[in-house]
C-alpha positions as CSV (number, residue, x, y, z in Angstrom):
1,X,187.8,22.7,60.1
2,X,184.2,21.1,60.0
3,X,184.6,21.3,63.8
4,X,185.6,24.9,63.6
5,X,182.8,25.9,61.6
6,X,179.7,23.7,63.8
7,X,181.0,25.2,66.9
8,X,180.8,29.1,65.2
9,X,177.1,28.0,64.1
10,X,176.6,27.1,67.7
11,X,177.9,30.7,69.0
12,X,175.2,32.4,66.5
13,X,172.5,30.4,68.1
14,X,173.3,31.3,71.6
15,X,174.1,35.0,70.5
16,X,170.8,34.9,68.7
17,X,169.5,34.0,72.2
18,X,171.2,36.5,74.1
19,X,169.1,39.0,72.2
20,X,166.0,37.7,74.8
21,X,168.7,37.9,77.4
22,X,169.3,41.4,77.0
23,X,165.6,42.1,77.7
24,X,165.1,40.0,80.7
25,X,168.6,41.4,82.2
26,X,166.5,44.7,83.0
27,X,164.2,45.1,85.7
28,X,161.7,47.2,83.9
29,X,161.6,45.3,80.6
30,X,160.7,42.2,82.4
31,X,157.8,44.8,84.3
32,X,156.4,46.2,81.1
33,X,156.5,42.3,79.1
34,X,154.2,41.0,82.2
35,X,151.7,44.2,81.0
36,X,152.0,44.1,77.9
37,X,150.7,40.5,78.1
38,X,147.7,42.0,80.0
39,X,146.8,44.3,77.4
40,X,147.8,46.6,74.5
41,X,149.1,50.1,75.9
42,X,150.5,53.2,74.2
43,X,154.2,54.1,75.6
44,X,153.0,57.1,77.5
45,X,150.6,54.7,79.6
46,X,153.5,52.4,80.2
47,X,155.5,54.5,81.4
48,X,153.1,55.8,83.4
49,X,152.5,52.6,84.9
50,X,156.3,52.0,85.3
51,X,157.2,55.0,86.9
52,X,159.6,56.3,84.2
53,X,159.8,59.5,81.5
54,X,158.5,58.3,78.1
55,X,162.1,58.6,76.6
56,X,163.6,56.0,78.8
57,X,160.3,53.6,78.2
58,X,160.5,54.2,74.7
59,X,164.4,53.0,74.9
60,X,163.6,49.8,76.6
61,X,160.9,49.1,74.1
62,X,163.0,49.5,71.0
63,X,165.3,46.6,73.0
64,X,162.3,44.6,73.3
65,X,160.8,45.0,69.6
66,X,164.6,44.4,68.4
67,X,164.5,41.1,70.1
68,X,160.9,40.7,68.7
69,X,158.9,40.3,72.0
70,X,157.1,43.0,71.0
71,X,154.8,44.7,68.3
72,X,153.6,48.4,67.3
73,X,150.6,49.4,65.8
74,X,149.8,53.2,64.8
75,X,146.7,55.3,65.3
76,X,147.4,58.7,64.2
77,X,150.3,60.2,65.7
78,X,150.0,57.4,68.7
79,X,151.9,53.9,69.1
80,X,150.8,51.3,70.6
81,X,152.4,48.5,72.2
82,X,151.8,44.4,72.4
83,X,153.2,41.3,73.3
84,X,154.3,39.7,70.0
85,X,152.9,36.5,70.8
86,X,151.3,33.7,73.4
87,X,154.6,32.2,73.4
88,X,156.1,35.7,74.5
89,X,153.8,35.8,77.4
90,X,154.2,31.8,78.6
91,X,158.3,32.8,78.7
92,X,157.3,35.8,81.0
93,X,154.9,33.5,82.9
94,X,158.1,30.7,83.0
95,X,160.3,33.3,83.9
96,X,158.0,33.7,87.4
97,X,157.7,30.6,87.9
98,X,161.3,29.8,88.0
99,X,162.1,32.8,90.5
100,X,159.7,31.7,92.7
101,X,161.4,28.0,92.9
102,X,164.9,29.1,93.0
103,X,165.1,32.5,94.8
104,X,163.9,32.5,98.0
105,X,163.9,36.0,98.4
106,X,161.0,36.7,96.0
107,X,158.8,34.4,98.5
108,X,160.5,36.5,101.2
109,X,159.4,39.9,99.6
110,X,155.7,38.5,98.6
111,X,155.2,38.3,102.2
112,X,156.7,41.2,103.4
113,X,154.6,43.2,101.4
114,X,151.1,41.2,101.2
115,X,148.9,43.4,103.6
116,X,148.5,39.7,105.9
117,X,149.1,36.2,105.9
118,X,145.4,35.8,105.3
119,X,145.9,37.6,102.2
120,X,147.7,34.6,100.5
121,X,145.5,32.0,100.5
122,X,144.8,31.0,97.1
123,X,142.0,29.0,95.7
124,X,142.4,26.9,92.4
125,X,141.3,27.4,89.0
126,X,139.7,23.9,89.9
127,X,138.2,25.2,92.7
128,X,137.2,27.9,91.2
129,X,135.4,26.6,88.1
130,X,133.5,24.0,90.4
131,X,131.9,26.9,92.7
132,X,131.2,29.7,90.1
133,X,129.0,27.1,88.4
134,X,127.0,26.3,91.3
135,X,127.1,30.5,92.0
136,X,129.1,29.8,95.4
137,X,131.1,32.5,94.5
138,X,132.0,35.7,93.1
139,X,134.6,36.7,91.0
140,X,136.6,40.4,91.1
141,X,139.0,41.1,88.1
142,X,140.6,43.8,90.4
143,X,143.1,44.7,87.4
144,X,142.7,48.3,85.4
145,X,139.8,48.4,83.1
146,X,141.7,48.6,80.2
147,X,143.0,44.9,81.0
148,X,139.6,43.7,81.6
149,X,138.5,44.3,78.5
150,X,141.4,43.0,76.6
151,X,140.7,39.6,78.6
152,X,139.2,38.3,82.0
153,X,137.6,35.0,83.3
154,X,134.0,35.0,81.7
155,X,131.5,36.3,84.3
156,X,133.9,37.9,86.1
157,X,133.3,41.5,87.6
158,X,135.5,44.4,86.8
159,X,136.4,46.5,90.1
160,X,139.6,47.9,89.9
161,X,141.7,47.8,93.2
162,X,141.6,52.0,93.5
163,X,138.0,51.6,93.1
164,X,137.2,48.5,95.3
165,X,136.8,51.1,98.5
166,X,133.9,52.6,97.0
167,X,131.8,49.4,96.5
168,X,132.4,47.5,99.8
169,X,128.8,48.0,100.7
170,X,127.3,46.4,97.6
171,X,129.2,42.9,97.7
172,X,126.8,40.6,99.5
173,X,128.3,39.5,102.6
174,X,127.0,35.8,102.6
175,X,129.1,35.0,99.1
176,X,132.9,34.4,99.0
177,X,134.8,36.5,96.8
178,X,137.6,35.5,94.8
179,X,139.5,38.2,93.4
180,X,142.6,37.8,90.5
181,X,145.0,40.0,89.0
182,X,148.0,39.2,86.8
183,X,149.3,36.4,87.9
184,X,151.3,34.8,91.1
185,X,153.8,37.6,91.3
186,X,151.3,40.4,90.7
187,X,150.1,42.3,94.4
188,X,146.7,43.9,93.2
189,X,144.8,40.5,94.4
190,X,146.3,40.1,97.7
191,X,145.9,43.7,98.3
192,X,141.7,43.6,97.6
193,X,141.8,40.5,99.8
194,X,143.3,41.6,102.6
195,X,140.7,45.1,102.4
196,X,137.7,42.7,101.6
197,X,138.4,40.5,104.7
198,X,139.2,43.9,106.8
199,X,135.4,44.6,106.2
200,X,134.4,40.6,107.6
201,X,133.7,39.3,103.9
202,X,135.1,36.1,103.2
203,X,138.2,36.7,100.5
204,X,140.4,34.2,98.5
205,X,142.8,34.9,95.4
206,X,142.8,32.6,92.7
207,X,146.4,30.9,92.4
208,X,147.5,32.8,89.6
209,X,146.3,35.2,87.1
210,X,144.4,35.8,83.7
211,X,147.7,34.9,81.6
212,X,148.0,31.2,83.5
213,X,144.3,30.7,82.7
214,X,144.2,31.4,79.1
215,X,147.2,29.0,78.9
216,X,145.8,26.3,80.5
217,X,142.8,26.9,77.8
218,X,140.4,28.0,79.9
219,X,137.8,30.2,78.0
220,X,138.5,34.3,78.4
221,X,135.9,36.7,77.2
222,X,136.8,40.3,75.7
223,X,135.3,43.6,76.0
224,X,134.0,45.9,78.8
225,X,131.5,44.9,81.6
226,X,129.2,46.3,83.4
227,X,131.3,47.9,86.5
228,X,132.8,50.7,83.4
229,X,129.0,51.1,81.7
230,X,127.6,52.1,85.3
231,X,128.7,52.9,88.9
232,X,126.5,50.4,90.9
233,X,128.0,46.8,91.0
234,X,125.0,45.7,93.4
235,X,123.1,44.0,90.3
236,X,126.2,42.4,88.7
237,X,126.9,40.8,92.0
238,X,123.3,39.6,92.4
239,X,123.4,37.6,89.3
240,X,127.2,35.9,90.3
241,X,125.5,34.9,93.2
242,X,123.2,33.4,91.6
243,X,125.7,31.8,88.9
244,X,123.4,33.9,85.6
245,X,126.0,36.9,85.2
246,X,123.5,37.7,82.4
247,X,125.3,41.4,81.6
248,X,127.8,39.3,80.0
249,X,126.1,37.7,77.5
250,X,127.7,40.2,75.1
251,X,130.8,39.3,75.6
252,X,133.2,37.6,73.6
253,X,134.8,34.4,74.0
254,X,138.5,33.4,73.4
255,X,139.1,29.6,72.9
């Protein structure tokens, strides 16, 4: 009977777990966890960003919030949307990382759909600390705006992909750029590298994205910068290249 009754506690445990399974058995929970973990979002830009009707958004998220990976705040008649927790976004991170070991076919479909090989070369968060200190290079948070300012690599310089077109010209040709997005899995990076090497700049992506490096600890400063408060990224680029990236100076940092 004592048998009986440990092996019953067990089952609640697991069925207790199954309430995560039932969000990560969906395609487009898993897609709306990895931005939710970018930044805050109301469910009518999610499901913008997810290519569904707000209904059937709103139905996954009630899933998600019942298995408390998610939180709501209210502002007037508007909900918003978060990741309940770092822990919620280093399972989502986990999650990646264990595709990418096990199932060949999301290293198959990376490549198929990365612009050119050239596109995946990836520089370390190592690598990349070493150079932006010395001003060797310069950083592009190629993510939407509203994810920049939630979070991104101090110093870095907010171009969205859509709007990296537009502001070829003003990179300076003799700097590498290294440009990141939202992690290993995440196609916005490889993209801007593949169009920032199709104009003869030198391009890398960092390894992974802005959730891996605020979970290995690495500083990450909040608010806008200077690429929403005016057009013309020439100056911002001047002053990576020189390793000052004084515009930032208001930012705020996360520890």
């Amino acid at each position: 009977m004592e048998y009986e009754t440990s092996a019953g506690e067990r089952a609640d445990l697991y069925e207790q777990l199954a309430r995560i399974g039932k969000v990560v058995m969906h395609a487009k929970r898993i897609e709306l966890l990895d931005l939710l973990c970018q930044a805050e979002r109301s469910v009518d830009a999610l499901a913008q960003a997810v290519g569904m009707k707000i209904s059937t958004t709103s139905a996954h998220l009630q899933v998600m919030r019942q298995a408390r990976l998610v939180e709501t705040r209210r502002e007037g008649t508007r909900v918003y949307y978060r990741a309940a927790g770092e822990e919620v976004c280093r399972f989502v991170t986990a999650l990646g990382d264990l595709g990418r070991a096990r199932l060949a076919e999301i290293d198959q479909i990376l490549r198929t759909i990365e612009a050119s090989g050239e596109a995946a070369e990836r520089v370390s968060r190592e690598e990349l600390l070493e150079r932006a200190r010395s001003g060797q290079v310069v950083v592009l948070d190629v993510r939407p705006e509203e994810e920049y300012a939630a979070g991104h690599i101090p110093g870095a310089i907010s171009l969205p992909l859509e709007h990296l077109e537009a502001h070829l010209g003003e990179l300076d040709p003799d700097i590498e750029v290294v440009a990141y997005c939202r992690g290993p899995l995440c196609l916005l990076a490889p993209e801007a590298v593949a169009t920032l090497r199709g104009r003869g700049l030198r391009a890398r992506c960092l390894e992974d994205g802005l959730p891996e490096w605020r979970q290995a600890g690495l500083p990450v400063a909040v608010g806008p910068g200077p690429a929403q408060a005016q057009p013309q990224v020439q100056p911002a680029v001047q002053q990576g290249a020189r390793g000052r990236h004084a515009s930032h100076a208001t930012d705020r940092s996360e520890h």
